[in-house]
N, C-alpha and C positions, 0 to 999 in steps of 0.2 A: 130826602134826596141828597147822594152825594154831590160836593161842588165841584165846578169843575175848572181847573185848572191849565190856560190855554197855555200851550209850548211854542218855542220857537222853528218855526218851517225849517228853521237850515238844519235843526237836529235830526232830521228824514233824509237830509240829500246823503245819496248812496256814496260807497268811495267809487266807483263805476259810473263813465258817462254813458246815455244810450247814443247805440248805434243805429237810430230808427233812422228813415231817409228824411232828408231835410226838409218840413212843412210837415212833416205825417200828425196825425190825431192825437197820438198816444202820446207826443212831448204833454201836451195842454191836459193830457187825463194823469199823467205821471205829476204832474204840479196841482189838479183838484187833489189825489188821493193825497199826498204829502198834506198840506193846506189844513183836508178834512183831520187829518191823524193831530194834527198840531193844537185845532183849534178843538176836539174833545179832547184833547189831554192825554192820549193813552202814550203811555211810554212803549220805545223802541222797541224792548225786552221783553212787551206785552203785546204786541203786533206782530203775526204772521200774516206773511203773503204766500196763496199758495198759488198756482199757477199750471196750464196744461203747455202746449205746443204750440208754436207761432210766433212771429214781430209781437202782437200784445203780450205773449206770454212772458217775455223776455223780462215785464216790468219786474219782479221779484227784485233784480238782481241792480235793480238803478234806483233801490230805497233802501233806506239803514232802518231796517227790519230784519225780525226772521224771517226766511226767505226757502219754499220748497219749488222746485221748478220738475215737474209731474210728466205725467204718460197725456199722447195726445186726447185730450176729450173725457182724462179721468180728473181731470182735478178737483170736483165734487166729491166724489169719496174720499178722497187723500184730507180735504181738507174738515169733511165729515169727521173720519178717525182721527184729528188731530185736534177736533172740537172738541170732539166727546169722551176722549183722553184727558184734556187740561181746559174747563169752557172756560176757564178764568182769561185766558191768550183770545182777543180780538182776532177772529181770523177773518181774513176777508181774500176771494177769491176775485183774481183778475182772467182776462183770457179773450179769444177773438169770437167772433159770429160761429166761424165754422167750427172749431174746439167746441164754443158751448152749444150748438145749435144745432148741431150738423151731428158729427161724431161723439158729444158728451150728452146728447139732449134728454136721453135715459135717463141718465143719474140726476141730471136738473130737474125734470120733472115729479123726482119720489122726493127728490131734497125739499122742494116745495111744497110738496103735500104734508109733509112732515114739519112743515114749517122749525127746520134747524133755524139756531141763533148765529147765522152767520148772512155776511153779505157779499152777492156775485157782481161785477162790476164788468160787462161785455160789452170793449170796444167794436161796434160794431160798426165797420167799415162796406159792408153789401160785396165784398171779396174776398176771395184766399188769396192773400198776400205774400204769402212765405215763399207758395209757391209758385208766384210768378201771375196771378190774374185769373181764375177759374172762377167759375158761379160758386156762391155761397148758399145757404140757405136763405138769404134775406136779399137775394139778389133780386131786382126787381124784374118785374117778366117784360118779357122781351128784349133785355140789354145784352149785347153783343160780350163774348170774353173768350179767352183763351178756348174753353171747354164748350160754348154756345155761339159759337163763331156766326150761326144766323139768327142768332137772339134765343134767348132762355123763355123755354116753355115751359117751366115751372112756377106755379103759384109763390109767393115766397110769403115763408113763415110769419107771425104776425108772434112777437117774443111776450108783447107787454100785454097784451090777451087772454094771451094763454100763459103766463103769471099769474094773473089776475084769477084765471079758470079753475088751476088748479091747487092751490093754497097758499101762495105765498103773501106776505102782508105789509108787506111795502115794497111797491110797485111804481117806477119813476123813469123818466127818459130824460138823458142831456145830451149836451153837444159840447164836442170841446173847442168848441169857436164862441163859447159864453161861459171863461171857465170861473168865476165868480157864483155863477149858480151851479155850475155842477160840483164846487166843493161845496156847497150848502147839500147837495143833494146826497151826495155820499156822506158827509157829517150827520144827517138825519139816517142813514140807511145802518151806517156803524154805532147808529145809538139807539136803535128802532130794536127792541125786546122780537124775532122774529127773522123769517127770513126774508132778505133786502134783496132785487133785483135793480138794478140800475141799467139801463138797454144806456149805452152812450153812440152816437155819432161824431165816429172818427175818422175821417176822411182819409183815405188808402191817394196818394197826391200823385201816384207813382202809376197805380192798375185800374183804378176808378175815377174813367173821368168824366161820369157823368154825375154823379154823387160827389159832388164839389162841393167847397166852403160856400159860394157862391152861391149854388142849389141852395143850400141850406139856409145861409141866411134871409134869401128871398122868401122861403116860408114859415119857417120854425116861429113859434111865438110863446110866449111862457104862461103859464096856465094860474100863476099866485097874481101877474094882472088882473085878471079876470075873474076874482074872488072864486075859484074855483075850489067845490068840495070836495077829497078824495076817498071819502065814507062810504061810499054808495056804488056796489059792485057792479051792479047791471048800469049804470050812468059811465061807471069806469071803464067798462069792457065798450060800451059805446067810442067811448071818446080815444082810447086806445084804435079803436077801427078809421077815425079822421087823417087822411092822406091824400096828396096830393098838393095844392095851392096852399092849404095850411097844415102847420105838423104840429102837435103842444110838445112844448116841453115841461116837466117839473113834477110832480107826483103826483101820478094818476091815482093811484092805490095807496091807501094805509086803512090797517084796522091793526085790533090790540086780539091777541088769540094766545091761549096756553101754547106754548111751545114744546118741542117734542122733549127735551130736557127734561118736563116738569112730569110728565106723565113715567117715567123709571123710575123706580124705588132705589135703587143703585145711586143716580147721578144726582137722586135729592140731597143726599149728605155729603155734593160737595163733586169738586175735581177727583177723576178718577186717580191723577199721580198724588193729591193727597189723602189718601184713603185708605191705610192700614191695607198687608198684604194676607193678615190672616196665619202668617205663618211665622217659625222662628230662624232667625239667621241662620242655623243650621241646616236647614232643610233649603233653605233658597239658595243657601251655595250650595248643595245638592243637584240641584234642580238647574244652574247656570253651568256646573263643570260637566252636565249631564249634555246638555246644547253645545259645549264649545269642543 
């Protein structure tokens, strides 16, 4: 087992302050992911943030990383091809509810099944915030918003469930009003062989006011209390379903499963940018003056 060697947090802080509104979720999810990057060790140069549309998406650009800021709802694939181009780069995917849940949920769901070695990190605030207070897909039903002015008649998606359901292998919900365990939670998800879902609660302080810190605190409770297993899928997909008066946080899900990497003949011998291109200098400048 390689050692691991914990880095200083300030080598993450972006040259960029964010511009999120003051009190929002994502300052306290912006200081877990820095924290988690610091304390596995992975260098700046080896970290990519990819990123779709939205206040969450924005984070890319407020951490000293690589940094892709994507098409609304695609930043699964972007960050896909940018995995399985170079898997050696820690990619890990940030984004909102409605980006990943709403408009990207396609690509989330095969990503998952395929269990990629990358991890998605969805500030999930139960609103579209960019655009001013609209139902999410995690909007709970009957809350009043911009779009559901006499309360929202839609069921709202259950994220850490249907994770669970569909292949992914570590499966976790935080809050960033506890952000000491949500960088533990993403430090386990950016080191977890597999694909990491981390559902977070991040309070929209601005469009959601009934999804408060306050709400929150009053129910949330951490599930590593309570000696909780997270081996045991149908126990997990239970406990995932707990809402209302109480909420868990912390890792519902983990199991250890071949990864989609492992199954290519191609991607066994390695990153694809290190990987012989087969042909001689002559013919690939061929082949670039033929493109440009």
């Amino acid at each position: 087992m390689a050692t691991v060697v914990e880095l200083p947090v300030e080598m993450f802080k972006g040259p960029v302050d964010p511009d999120w509104c003051p009190g929002c979720g994502d300052f306290g999810v912006l200081k877990a992911v820095q924290t988690a990057a610091a304390k596995i060790g992975v260098e700046p140069h080896n970290l990519l943030m990819v990123s779709g549309i939205g206040c969450s998406s924005n984070l890319p650009g407020f951490i000293h990383a690589y940094g892709i800021h994507s098409l609304h709802g695609r930043s699964v694939p972007v960050a896909t091809g940018a995995h399985l181009a170079n898997s050696d780069l820690k990619v890990v995917i940030t984004g909102g509810d409605g980006d990943g849940y709403g408009i990207g949920i396609g690509h989330l769901i095969h990503a998952m099944r395929r269990n990629l070695d990358v991890t998605y990190i969805v500030m999930d605030n139960q609103i579209y915030g960019l655009t001013t207070g609209q139902a999410s897909p995690t909007t709970m039903k009957t809350h009043r918003t911009k779009s559901t002015p006499t309360g929202n008649a839609e069921l709202p998606l259950n994220p850490v469930a249907l994770a669970i359901t569909v292949g992914a292998t570590y499966v976790a919900r935080g809050f960033s009003g506890e952000n000491k365990q949500l960088a533990d939670l993403i430090a386990g998800g950016m080191s977890h062989r597999g694909f990491a879902l981390i559902d977070v609660f991040s309070p929209c302080v601005t469009y959601n006011k009934v999804n408060t810190y306050p709400w929150f605190k009053e129910r949330v409770y951490k599930l590593e209390d309570e000696g909780w297993d997270p081996s045991d899928a149908m126990k997990s997909v239970t406990k995932a379903f707990e809402w209302g008066e109480k909420i868990p946080l912390g890792v519902i899900y983990k199991d250890e499963q071949p990864i989609y990497e492992d199954s290519d003949p191609v991607l066994r011998k390695g990153p694809l940018v290190k990987q012989p291109m087969g042909m001689s200098n002559s013919l690939f400048k061929e082949l670039i003056e033929e493109m440009t």
